[in-house]
N, C-alpha and C positions, 0 to 999 in steps of 0.2 A: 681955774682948773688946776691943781694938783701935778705939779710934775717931779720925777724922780729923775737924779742923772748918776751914774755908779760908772767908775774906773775899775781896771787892774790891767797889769802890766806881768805879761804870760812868758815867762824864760822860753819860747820855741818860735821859729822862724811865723812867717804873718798867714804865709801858705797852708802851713800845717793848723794853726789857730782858727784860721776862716771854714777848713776844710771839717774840723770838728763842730763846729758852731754851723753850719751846712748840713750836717745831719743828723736831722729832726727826728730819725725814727728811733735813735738811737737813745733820746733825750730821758723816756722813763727810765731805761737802766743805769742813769747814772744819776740823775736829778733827783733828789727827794720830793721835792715840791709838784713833781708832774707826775699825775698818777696814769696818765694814758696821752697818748697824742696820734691822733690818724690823720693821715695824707689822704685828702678828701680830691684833691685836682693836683697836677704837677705839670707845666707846661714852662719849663726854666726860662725866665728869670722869676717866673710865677709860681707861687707855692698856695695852697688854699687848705689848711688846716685843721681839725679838732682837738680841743685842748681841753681836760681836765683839771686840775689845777690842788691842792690841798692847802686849804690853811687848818694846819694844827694845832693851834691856839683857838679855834672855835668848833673843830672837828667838823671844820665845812667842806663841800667840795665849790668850785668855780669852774664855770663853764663859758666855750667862749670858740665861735668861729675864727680865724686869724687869715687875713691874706696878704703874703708876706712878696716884695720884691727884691730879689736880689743884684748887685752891679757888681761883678766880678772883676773887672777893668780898675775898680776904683775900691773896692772892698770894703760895700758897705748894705744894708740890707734897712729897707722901711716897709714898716708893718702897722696894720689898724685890726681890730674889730671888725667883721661884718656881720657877727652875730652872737647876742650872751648876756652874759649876766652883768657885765657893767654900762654905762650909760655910755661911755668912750675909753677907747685904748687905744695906742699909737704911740707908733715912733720910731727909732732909727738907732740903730749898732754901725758903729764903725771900728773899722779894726787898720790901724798905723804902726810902721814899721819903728820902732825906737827903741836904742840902747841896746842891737844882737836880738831882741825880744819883739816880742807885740804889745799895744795898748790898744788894749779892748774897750769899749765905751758905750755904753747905753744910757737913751735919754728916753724914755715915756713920758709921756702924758694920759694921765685917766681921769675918768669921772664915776664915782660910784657910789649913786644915792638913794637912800632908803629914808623917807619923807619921815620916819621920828625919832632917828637918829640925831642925837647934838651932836657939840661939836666937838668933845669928849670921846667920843666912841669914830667920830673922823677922824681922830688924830690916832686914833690905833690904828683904825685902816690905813693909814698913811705909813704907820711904821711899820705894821705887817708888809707891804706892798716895798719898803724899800729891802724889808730885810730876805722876802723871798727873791729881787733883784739880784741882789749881794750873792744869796746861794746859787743862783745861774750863773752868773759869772764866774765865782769860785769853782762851779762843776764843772763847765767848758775849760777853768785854767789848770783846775786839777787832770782832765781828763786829755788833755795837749799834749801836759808835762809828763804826762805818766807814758804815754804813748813812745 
């Protein structure tokens, strides 16, 4: 199975990092890649979401239930799929105090298989999927620092 792991390292306290990455409703106005996301359940540390998704390179959308847990104690969040368009999603964001800043870190794993697909057209899925990664992070550090 397929997994992506993406760093960066956000110039603003770990509080302030967690606290924008925390809120999900906010995520279309800043994300290119999310074109909608609804707060379907919220009973904290439990999040049960609707996500949209854009890939523009095939001018697709991706859809996809998400039920995210959050540890505030420990500042870190794990998330699956419970319902959508890929075969498995999951994984975990942690965010560590280091160097005055934060190091944000997400690691996914997914599985998304279209039976005539080779292994050609999986190796774009795969770069698609780390590079829309990359733009979540970048959003969340863009959208800290600016803060």
């Amino acid at each position: 199975m397929p997994t992506v792991d993406t760093t960066v390292w956000i110039n603003k306290p770990l509080d302030d990092v967690y606290r924008v990455a925390k809120d999900y409703r906010a995520y279309p106005s800043f994300m290119s890649d999310v074109k909608s996301l609804e707060i379907i359940e919220e009973d904290w540390p439990r999040v049960v979401s609707e996500w949209v998704g854009l890939v523009p390179q095939f001018m697709l959308k991706v859809r996809w239930r998400q039920e995210d847990y959050w540890h505030d104690d420990e500042h870190y969040s794990v998330f699956r799929q419970v319902q959508g368009d890929y075969d498995k999603l999951e994984g975990k964001w942690t965010f560590t105090e280091e160097n005055g800043g934060t190091r944000f870190t997400s690691h996914v794993e997914y599985e998304y298989n279209v039976p005539t697909l080779g292994p050609l057209v999986k190796k774009i899925i795969h770069a698609i999927v780390v590079k829309n990664l990359d733009n979540m992070l970048n959003a969340i550090k863009k959208r800290a620092e600016d803060m």
